[in-house]
C-alpha positions in Angstrom: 75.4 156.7 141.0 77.8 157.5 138.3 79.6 154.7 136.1 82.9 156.3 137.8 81.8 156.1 141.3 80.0 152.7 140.8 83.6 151.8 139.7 85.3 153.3 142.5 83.1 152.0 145.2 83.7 147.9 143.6 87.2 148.7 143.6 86.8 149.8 147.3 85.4 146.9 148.3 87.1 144.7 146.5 90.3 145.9 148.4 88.1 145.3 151.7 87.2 141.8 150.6 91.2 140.8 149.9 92.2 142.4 153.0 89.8 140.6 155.3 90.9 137.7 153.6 94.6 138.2 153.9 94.1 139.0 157.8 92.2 136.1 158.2 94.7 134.1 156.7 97.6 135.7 158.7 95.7 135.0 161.9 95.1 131.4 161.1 98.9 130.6 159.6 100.7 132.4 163.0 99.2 130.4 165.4 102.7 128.8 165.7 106.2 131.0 165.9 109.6 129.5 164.4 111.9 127.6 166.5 115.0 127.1 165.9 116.3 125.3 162.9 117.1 121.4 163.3 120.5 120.5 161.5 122.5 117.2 161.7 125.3 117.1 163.8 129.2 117.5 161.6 130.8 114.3 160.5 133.5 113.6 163.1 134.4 110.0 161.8 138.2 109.9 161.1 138.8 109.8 157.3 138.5 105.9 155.5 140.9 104.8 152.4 137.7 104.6 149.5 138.1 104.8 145.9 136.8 107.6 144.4 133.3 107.1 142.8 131.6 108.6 139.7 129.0 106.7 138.0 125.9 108.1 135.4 123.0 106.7 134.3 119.1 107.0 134.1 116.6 106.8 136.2 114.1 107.0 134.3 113.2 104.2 131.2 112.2 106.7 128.8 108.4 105.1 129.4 106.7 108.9 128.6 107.9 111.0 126.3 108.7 114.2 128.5 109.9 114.0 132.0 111.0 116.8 134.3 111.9 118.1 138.1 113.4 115.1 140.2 113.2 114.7 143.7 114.2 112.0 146.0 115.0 110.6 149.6 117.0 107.7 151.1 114.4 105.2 152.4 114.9 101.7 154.5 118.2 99.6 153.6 119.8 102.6 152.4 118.1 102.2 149.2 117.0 105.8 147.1 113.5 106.7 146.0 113.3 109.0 143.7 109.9 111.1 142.0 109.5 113.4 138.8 106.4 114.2 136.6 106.1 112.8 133.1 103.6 112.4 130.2 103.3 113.9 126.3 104.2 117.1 127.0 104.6 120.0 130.1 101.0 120.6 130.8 99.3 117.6 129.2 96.6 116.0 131.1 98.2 113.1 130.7 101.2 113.8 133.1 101.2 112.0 136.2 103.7 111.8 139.1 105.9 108.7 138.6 108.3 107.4 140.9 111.3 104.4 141.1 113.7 103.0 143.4 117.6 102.6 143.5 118.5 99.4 145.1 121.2 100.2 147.1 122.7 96.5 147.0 122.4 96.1 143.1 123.3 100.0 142.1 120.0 99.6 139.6 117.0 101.3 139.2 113.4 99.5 139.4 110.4 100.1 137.2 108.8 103.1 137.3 105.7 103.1 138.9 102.4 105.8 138.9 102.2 107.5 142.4 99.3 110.0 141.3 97.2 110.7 137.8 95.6 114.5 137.1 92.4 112.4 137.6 93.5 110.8 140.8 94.1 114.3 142.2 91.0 115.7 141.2 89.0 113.3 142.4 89.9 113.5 146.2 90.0 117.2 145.9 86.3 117.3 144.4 87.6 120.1 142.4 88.5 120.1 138.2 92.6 119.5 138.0 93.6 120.9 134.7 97.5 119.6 135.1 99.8 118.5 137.7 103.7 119.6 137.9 107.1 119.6 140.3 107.2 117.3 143.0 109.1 117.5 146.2 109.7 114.7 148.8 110.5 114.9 152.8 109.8 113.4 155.6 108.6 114.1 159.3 109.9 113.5 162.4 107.7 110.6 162.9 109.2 109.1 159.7 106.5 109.6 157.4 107.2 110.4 153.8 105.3 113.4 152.4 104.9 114.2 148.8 104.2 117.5 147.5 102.9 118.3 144.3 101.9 121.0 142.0 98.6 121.3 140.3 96.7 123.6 138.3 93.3 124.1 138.0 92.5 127.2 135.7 95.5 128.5 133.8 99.6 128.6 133.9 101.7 128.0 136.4 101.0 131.1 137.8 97.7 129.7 139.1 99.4 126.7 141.0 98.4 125.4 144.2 100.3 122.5 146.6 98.6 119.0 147.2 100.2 116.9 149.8 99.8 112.8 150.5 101.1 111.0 152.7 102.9 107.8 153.1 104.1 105.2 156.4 105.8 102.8 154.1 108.2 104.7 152.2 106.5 105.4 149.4 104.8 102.4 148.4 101.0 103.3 149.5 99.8 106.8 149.9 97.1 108.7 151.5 94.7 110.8 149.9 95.7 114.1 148.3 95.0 116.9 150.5 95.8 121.0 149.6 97.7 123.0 151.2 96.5 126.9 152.0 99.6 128.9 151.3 97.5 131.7 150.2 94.5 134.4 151.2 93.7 135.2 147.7 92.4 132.0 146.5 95.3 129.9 147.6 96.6 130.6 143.7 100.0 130.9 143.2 102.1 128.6 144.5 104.8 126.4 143.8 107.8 123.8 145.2 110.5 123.0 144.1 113.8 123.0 146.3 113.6 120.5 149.7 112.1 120.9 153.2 114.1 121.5 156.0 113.2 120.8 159.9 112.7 122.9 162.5 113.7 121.7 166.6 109.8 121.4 167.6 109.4 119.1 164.4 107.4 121.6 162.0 108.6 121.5 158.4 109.8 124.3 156.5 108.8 124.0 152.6 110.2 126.3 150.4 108.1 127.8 148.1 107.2 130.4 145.3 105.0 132.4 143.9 104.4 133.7 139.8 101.5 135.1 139.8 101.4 139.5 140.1 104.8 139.2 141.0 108.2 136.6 141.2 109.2 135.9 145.0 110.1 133.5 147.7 108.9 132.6 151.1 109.4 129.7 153.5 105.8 127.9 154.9 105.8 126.3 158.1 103.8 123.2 157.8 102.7 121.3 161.0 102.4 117.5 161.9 99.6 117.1 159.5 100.9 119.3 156.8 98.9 122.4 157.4 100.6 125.5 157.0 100.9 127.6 160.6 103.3 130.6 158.9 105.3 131.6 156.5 107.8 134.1 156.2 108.9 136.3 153.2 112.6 135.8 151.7 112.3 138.0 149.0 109.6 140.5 147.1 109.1 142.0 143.7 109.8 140.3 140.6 112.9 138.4 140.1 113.5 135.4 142.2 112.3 132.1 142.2 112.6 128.3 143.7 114.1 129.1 146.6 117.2 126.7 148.2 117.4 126.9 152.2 120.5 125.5 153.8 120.6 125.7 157.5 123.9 126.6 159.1 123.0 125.9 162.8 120.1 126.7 164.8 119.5 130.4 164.1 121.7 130.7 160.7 120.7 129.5 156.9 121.4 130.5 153.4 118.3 131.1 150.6 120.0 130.8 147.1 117.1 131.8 144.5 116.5 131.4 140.7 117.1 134.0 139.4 114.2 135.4 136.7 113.2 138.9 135.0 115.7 141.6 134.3 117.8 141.3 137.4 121.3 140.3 136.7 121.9 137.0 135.5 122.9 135.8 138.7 122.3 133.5 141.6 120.3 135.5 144.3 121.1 134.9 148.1 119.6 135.9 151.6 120.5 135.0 154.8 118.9 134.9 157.7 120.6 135.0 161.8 117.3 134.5 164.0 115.9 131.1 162.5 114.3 132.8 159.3 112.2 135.1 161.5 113.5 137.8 159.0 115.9 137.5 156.3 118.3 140.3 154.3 117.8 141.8 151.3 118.3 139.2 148.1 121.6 139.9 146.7 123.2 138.5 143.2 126.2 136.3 143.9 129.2 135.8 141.6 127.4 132.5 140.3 125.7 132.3 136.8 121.9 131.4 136.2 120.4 131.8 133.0 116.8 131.8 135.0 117.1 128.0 135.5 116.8 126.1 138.6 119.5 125.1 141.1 120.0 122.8 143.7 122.5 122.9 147.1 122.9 121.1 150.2 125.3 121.6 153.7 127.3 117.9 153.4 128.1 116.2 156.2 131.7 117.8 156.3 130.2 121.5 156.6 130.7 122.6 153.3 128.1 123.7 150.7 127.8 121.7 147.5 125.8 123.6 144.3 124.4 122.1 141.3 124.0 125.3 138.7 123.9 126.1 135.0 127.4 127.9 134.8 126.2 130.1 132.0 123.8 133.3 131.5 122.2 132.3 128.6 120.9 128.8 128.6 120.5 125.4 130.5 123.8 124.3 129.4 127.0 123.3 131.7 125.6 121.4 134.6 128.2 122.4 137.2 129.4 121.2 140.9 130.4 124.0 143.0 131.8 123.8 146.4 131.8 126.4 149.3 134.3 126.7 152.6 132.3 130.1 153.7 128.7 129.3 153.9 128.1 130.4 150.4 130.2 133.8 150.4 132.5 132.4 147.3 132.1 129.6 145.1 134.6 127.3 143.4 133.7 125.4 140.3 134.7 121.6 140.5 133.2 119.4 137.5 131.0 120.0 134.4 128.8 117.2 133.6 128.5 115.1 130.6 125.4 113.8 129.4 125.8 109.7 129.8 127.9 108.2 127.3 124.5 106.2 125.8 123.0 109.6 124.9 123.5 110.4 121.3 125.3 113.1 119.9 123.4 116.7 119.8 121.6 119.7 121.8 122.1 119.0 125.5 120.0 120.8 127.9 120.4 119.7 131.7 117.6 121.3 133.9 116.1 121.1 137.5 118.9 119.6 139.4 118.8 117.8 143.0 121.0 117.4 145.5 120.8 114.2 148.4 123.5 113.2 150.7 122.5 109.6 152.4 123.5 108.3 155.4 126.4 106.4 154.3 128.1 109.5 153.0 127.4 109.4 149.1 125.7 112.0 147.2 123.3 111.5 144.4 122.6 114.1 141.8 119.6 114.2 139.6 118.5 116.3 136.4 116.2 116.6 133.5 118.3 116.0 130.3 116.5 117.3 127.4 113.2 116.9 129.0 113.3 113.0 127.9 114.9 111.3 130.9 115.8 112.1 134.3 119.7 111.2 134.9 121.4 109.9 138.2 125.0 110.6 139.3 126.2 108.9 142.0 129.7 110.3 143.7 131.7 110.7 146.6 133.9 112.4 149.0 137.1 111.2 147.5 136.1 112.1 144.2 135.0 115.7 145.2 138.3 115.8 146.6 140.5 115.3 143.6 138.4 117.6 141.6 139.2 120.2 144.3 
């Protein structure tokens, strides 16, 4: 057989093998349709006299040098818990998952604690963990928290994968690392970064991405022990990233994506009307993003609140946005200042994320300068006299 042909013939099965794979995998992450999207109900309580509130500080104690990509979740008492990765550097072995708390009686943050280590990860996956990155938090319908996290075994981001634990006491033990299979062609290629949402039969929907032969978006359905049983597509080629999903109702949501490559420097948007079951082309909105991740939740009013970069150029003006249309237009409220403890020079605010908790607040978190992680804390009556 010619080189040529000997060529051709790998190639052809090559194709074979990834397409056997990628059936195999479809087969084995249907098994369980979408139902319809689980949303809180509207606040209907009658509007209380309440100062307006606006307070900054840190959450994290500047313990490692670099720290990035906050998440968090209101646990027992009311009281916030929040997560990020931190170490030497992005990508240093020594970056582990951290974690503190925000005492909701006190206003102050606790010590940081390790949740997970590179080393930690590796060794209940029984596979080599070259570096561990963005952490999300949710929790189940059975009250569980889940933590998922990035890792990377061979490579850049672009060969990511998801590791999930567990925990039954709000974040003070955890289970074992486990990995998620979000992928036929091996399971490389994937990343979290924006929050879960819940579906009416109690499956979670992760958000996710992918950077590797391409930049797009899709929603995994994962079931009561984190195990993926579909996924949908929200967007394809190679410009959008980090994907936002706000659920309107049962059957309606907004997607707002990163945006990254040579599309417009723009916030992207899809929408879907049939519980994410199919979703409409991305389009760019009217809202700046210089390739830099966003954050958005429905509050308990109705209306959508963004946290964005309001510029096309660079992780600069940290801005709250506010929509009365389900995301159709967007009107800028407040630009945020770094604390008034951080000294004087380049500011770069990155990886934003939105919480409302239960007693109506919102907390904001961010990575300033990649050296600590920054808290706001605000409410309704402030949003309203920036309006």
């Amino acid at each position: 057989m010619q080189g040529s042909e000997a060529r051709g013939v790998r190639v052809v099965w090559l194709a074979l093998a990834i397409a056997v794979f990628a059936a195999a995998f479809h087969r084995a992450a249907t098994v369980r349709t979408a139902s319809s999207f689980h949303v809180g109900e509207r606040s209907t309580r009658s509007p209380q006299i309440a100062e307006p509130i606006f307070e900054v500080g840190f959450a994290s104690s500047g313990g490692t040098e670099t720290v990035h990509s906050a998440t968090a979740i209101e646990i027992a008492g009311g009281d916030l818990r929040a997560f990020w990765y931190g170490g030497s550097r992005e990508g240093a072995k020594d970056v582990a998952i951290y974690s503190s708390v925000l005492d909701a009686e006190t206003d102050r943050w606790g010590p940081e604690q390790q949740v997970t280590t590179r080393e930690e990860t590796q060794k209940d996956l029984a596979r080599y963990i070259k570096k561990l990155g963005n952490p999300v938090v949710a929790r189940d319908r059975e009250g569980r928290l889940w933590l998922f996290y990035v890792s990377v075994s061979l490579g850049g981001w672009s060969g990511s994968a998801i590791n999930a634990r567990m925990s039954i006491d709000d974040g003070r033990t955890w289970s074992r690392a486990s990995r998620l299979v979000t992928s036929p062609f091996l399971n490389l290629s994937t990343l979290v970064k924006g929050p879960a949402i819940h579906y009416v039969d109690g499956l979670l929907g992760l958000p996710v991405y992918h950077e590797l032969l391409g930049k797009f978006s899709e929603l995994v359905r994962l079931d009561e022990d984190a195990r993926v049983v579909g996924k949908t597509r929200l967007s394809w080629g190679h410009s959008s990233l980090q994907p936002v999903v706000v659920p309107f109702d049962g059957e309606r949501a907004l997607a707002l994506m990163r945006r990254s490559g040579r599309s417009p420097p723009r916030i992207l948007a899809t929408e879907t009307r049939d519980a994410g079951r199919h979703w409409t082309a991305p389009r760019p909105t009217s809202v700046s993003n210089p390739d830099a991740a966003i954050a958005a939740l429905r509050s308990q009013d109705g209306e959508l609140l963004l946290a964005f970069n309001d510029s096309e150029h660079d992780r600069s003006h940290l801005t709250l946005a506010l929509s009365s249309d389900r995301g159709q237009s967007w009107k800028n409220l407040y630009v945020l200042d770094p604390p008034t403890s951080v000294v004087a020079g380049t500011t770069r605010f990155a990886y934003p994320w939105l919480i409302q908790v239960t007693n109506g607040e919102f907390h904001l978190l961010y990575t300033w300068n990649r050296e600590r992680i920054v808290h706001v804390r605000f409410n309704r009556e402030w949003l309203l006299l920036n309006r």
